[in-house]
Backbone as ProteinMPNN parsed JSONL, in Angstrom:
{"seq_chain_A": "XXXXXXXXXXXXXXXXXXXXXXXXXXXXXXXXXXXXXXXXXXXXXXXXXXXXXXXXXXXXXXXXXXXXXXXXXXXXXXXXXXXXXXXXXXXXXXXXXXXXXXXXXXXXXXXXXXXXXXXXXXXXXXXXXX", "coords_chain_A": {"N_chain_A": [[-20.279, -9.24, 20.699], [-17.511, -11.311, 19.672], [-16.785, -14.561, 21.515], [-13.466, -14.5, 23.577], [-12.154, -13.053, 21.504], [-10.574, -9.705, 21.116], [-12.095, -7.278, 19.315], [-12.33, -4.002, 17.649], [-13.195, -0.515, 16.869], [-11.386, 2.642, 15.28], [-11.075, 6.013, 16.137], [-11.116, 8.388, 14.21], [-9.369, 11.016, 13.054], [-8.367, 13.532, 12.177], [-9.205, 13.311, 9.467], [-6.938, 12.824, 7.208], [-5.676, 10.991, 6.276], [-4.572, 8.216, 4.075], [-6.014, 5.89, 2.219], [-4.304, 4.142, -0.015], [-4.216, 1.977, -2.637], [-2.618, -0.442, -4.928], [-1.69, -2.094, -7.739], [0.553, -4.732, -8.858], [0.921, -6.288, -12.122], [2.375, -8.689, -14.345], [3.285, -8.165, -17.749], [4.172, -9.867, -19.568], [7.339, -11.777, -19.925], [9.53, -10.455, -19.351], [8.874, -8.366, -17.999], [8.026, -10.128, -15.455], [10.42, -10.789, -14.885], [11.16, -8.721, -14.088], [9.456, -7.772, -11.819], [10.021, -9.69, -9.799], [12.007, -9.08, -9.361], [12.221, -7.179, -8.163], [9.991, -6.764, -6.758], [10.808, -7.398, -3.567], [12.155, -4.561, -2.852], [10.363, -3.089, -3.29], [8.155, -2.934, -1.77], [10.008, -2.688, 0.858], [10.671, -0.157, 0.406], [8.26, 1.049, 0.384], [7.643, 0.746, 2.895], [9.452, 1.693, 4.75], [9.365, 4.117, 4.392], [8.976, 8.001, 5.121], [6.07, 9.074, 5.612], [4.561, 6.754, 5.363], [2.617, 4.513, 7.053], [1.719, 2.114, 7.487], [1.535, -0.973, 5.601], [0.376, -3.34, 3.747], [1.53, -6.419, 2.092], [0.245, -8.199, -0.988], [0.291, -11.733, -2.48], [-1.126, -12.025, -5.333], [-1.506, -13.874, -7.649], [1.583, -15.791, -9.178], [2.177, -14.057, -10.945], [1.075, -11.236, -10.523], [0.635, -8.895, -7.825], [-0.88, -7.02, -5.352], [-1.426, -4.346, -3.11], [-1.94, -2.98, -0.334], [-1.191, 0.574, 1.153], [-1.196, 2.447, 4.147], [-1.118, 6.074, 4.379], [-0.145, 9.181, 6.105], [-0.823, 11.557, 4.656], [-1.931, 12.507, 1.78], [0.083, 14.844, 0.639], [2.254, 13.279, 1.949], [2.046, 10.662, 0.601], [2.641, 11.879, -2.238], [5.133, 12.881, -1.972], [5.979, 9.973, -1.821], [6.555, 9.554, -4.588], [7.598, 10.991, -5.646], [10.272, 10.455, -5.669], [13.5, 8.771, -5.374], [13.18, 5.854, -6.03], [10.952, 5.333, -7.127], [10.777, 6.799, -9.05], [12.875, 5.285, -10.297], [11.625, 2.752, -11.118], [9.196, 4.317, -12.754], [10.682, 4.986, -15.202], [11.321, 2.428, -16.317], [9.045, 1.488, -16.815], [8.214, 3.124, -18.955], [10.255, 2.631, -20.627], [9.486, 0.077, -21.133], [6.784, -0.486, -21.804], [4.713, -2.643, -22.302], [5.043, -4.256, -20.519], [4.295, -4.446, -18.452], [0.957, -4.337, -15.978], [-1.169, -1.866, -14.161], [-2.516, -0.689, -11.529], [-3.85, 2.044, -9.774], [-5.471, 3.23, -6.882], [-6.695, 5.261, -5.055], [-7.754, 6.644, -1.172], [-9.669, 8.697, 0.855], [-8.976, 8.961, 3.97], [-12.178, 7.925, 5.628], [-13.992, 6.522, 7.405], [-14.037, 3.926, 9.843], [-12.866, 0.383, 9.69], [-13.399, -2.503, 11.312], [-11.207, -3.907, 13.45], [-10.295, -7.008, 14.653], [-8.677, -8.96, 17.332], [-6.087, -7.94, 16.778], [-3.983, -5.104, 15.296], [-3.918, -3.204, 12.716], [-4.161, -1.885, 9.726], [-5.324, 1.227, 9.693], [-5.928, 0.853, 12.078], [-3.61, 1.405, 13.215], [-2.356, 3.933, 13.496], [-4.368, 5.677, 14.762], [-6.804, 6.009, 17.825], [-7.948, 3.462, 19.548], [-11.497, 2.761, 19.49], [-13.777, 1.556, 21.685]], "CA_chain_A": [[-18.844, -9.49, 20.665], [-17.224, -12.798, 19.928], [-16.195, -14.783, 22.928], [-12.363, -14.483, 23.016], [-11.999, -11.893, 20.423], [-10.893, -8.483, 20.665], [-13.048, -6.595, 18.414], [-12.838, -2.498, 18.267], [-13.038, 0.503, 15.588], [-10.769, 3.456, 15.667], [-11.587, 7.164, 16.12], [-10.154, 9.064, 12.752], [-9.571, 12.279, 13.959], [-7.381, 13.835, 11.348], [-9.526, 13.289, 8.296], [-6.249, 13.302, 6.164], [-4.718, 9.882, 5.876], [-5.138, 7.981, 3.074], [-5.933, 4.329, 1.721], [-3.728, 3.431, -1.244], [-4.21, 0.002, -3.366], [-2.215, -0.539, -6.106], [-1.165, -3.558, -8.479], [1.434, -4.257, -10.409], [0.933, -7.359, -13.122], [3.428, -9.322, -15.552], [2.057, -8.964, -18.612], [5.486, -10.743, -20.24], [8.815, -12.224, -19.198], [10.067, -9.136, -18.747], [7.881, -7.732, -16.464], [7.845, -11.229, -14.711], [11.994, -11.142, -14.004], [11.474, -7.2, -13.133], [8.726, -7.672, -10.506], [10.114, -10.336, -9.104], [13.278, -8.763, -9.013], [12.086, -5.283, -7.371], [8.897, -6.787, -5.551], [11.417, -6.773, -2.354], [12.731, -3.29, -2.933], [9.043, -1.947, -3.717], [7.623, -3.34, -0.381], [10.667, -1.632, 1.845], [10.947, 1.655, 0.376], [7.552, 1.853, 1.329], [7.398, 0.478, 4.65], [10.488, 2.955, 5.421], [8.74, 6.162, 3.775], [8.129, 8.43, 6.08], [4.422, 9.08, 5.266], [3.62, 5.635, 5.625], [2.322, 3.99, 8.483], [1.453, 0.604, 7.669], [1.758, -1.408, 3.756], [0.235, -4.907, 3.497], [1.709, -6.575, 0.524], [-0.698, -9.596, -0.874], [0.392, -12.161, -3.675], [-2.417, -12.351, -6.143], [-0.666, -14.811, -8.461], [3.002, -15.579, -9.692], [2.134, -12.879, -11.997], [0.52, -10.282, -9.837], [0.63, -8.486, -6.826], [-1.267, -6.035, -4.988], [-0.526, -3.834, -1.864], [-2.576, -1.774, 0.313], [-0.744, 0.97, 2.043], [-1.954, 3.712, 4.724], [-0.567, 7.771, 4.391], [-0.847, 9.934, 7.153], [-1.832, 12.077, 3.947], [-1.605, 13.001, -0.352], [1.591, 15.321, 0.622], [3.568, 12.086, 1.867], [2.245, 10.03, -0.555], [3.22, 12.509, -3.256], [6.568, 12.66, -1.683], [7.209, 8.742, -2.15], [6.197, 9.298, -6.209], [9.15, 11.957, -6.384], [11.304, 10.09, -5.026], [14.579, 8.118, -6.207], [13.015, 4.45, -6.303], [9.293, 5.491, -8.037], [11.35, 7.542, -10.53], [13.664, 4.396, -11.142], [10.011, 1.994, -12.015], [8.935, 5.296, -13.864], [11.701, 4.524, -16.29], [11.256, 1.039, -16.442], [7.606, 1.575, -17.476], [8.698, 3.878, -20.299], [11.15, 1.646, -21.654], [9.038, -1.275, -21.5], [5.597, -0.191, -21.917], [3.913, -3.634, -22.517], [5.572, -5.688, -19.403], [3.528, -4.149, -16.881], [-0.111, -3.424, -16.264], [-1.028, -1.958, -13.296], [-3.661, 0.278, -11.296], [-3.39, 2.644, -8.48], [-6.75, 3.783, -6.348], [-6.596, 6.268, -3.376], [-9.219, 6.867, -1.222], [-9.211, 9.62, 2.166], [-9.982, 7.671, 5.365], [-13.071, 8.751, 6.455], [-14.363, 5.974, 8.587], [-12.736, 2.855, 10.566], [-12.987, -0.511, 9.777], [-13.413, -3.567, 12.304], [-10.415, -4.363, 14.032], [-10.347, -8.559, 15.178], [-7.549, -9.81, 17.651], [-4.745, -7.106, 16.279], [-3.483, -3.4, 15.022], [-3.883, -3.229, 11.298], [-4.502, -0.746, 8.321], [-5.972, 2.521, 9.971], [-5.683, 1.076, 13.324], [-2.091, 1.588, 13.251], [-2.379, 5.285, 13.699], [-5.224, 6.082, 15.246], [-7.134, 5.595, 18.95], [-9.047, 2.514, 19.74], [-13.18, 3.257, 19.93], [-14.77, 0.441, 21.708]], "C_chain_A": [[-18.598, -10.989, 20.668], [-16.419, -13.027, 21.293], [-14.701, -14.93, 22.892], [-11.625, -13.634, 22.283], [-11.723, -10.444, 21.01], [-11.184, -7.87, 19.826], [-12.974, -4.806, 18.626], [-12.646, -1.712, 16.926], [-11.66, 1.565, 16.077], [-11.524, 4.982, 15.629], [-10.651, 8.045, 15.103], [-10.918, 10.182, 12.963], [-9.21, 13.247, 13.19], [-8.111, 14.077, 10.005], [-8.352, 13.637, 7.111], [-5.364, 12.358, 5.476], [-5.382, 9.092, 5.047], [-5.027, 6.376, 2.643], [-5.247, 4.71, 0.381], [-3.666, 1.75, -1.645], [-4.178, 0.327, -4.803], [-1.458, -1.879, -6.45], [-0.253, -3.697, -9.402], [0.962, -6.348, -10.746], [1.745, -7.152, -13.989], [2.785, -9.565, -16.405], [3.155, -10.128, -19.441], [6.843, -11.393, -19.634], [9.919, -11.01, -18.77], [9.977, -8.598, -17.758], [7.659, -8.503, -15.76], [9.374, -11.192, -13.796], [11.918, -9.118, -13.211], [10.824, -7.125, -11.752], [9.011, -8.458, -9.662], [11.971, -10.196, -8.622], [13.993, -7.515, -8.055], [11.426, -5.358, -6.467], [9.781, -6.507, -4.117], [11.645, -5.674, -2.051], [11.594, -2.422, -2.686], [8.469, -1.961, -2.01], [8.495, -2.047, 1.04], [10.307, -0.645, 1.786], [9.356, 2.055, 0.696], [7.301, 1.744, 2.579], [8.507, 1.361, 5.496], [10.338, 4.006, 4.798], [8.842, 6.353, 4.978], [6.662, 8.541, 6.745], [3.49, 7.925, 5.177], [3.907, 5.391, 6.694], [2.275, 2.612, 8.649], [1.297, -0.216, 5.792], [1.895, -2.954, 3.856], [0.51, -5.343, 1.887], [0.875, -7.909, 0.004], [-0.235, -10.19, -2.337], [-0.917, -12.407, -4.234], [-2.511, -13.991, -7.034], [0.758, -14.621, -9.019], [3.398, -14.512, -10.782], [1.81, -11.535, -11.384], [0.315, -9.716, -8.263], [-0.353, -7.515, -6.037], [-1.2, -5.735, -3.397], [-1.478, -2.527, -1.507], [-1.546, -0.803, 1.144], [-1.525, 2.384, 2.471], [-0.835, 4.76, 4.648], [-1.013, 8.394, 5.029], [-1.153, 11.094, 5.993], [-1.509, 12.43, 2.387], [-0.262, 13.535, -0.003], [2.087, 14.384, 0.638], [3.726, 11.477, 0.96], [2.979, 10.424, -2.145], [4.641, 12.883, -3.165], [7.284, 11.545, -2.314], [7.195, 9.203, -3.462], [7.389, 10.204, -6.72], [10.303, 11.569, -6.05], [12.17, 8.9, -5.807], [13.615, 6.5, -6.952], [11.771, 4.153, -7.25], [10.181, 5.889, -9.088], [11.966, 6.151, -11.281], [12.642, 3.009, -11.922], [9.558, 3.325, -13.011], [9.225, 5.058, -15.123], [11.655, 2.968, -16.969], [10.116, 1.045, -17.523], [7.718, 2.129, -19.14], [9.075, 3.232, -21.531], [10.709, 0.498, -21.794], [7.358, -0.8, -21.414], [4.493, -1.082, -21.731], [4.061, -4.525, -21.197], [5.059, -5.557, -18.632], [2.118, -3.684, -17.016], [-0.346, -3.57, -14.932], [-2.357, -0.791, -12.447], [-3.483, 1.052, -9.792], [-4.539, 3.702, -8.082], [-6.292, 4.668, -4.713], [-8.053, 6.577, -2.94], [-8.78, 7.8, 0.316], [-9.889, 8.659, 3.009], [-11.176, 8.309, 6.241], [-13.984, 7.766, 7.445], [-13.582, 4.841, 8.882], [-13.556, 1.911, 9.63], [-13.36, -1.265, 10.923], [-12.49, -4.151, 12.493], [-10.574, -5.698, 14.717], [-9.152, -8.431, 15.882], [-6.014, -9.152, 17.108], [-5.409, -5.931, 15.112], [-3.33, -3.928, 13.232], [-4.309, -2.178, 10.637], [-4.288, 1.094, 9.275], [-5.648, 2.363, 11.509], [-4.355, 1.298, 14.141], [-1.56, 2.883, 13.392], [-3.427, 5.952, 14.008], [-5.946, 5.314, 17.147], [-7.752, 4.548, 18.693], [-10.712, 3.327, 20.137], [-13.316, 1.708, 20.577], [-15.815, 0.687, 21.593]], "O_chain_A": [[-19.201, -11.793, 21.378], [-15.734, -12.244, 21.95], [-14.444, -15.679, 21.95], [-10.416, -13.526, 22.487], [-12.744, -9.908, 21.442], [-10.167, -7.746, 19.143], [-13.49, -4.306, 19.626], [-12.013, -2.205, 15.993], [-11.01, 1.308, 17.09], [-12.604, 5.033, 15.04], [-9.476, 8.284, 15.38], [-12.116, 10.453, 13.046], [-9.875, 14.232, 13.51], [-7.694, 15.029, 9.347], [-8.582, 14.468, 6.233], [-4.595, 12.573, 4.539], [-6.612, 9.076, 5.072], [-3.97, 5.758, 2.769], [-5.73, 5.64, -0.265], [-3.218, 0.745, -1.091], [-4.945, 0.903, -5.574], [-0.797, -2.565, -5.67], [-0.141, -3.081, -10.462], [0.791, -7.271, -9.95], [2.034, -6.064, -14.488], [1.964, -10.478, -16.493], [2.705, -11.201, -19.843], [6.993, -11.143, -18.438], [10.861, -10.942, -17.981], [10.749, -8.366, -16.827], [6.894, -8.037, -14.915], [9.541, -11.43, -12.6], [12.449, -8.588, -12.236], [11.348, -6.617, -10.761], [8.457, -8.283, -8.576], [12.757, -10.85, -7.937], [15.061, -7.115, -7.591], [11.571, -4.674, -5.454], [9.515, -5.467, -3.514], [11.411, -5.436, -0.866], [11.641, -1.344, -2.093], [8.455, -0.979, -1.268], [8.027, -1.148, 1.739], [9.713, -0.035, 2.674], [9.1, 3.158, 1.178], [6.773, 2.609, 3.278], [8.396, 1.638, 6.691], [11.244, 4.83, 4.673], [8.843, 5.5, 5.865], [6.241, 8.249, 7.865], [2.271, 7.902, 5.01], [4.9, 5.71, 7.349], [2.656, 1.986, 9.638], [0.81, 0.501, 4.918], [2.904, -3.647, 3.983], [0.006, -4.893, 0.859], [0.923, -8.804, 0.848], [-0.295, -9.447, -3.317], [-1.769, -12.997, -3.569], [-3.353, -14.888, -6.982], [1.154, -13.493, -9.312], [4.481, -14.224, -11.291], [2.443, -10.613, -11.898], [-0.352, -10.477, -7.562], [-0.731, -7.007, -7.093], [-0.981, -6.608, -2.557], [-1.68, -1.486, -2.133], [-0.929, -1.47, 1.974], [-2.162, 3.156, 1.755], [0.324, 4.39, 4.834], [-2.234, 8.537, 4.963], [-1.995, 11.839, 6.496], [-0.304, 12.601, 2.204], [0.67, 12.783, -0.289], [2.603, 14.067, -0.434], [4.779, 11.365, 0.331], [3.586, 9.687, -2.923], [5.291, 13.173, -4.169], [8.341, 11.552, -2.945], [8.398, 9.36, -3.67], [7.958, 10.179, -7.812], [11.308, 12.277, -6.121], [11.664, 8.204, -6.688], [13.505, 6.24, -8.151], [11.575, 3.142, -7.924], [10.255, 5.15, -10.07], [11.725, 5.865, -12.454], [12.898, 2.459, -12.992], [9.674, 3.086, -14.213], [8.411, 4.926, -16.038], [12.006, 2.659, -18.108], [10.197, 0.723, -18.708], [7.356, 1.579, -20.18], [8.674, 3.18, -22.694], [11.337, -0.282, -22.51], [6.987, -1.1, -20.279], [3.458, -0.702, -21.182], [3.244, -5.4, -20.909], [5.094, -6.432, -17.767], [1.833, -2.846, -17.871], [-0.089, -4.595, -14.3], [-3.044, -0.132, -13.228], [-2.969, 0.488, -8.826], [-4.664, 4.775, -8.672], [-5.682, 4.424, -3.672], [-9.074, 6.725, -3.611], [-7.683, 7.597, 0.837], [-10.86, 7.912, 2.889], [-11.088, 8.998, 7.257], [-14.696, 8.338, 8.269], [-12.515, 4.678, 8.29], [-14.538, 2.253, 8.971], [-13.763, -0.488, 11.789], [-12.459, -5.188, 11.83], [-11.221, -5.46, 15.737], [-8.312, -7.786, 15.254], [-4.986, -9.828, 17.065], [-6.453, -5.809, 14.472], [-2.698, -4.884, 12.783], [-5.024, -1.448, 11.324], [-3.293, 1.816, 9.349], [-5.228, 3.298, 12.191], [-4.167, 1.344, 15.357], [-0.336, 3.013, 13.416], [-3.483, 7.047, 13.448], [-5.529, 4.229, 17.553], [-8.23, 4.488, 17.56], [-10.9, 4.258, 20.92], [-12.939, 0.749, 19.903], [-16.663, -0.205, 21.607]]}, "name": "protein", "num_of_chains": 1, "seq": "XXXXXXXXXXXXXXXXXXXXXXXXXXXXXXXXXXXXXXXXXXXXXXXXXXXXXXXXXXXXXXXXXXXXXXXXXXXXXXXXXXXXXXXXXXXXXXXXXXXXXXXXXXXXXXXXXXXXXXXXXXXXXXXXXX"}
């Protein structure tokens, strides 16, 4: 253990919550004034889902974004995707096909990470292990 440091895993008990990391990129001026016109909007509506727990957003570059968020599980997540604010990017995408490129990975949480000095990702809904 470092000196100073709290250091601990969590105990994932549930096997049902889920890593999401997805990106959105500007490939044009379009998709540059949209993402930077929604990035706020995109961030909330998921940090006030229900089904989420926790949604780090990370600038990549003035062009690109990407955003991990945790799901206590696929149902919630498949909730936000039917929902008013996904549907209204849905549309966007449609009608602009070229302005955006973007990628979206899920993965089930099946073990912890290493928690440093604070509550993050997984450890945000689950017990501490020391």
């Amino acid at each position: 253990m470092l000196p100073g440091h709290l250091i601990y895993e969590v105990d994932i008990t549930n096997r049902e919550s889920v890593v999401f990391i997805n990106s959105i990129k500007a490939r044009n001026l379009k998709g540059f004034c949209w993402l930077w016109m929604n990035l706020p909007r995109i961030i909330r509506s998921v940090k006030r889902h229900h089904g989420a727990y926790e949604c780090i957003p990370a600038l990549v570059s003035p062009v690109q974004v990407v955003m991990v968020s945790y799901w206590y599980g696929y149902g919630e997540l498949g909730d936000y995707y039917k929902g008013e604010y996904h549907q209204s990017f849905s549309r966007f995408v449609a009608k602009h096909p070229q302005a955006l490129g973007m990628f979206f990975e899920h993965f089930p949480a099946e073990r912890s990470g290493k928690y440093i000095n604070g509550v993050f990702g997984l450890g945000r809904n689950f017990r501490r292990k020391v």
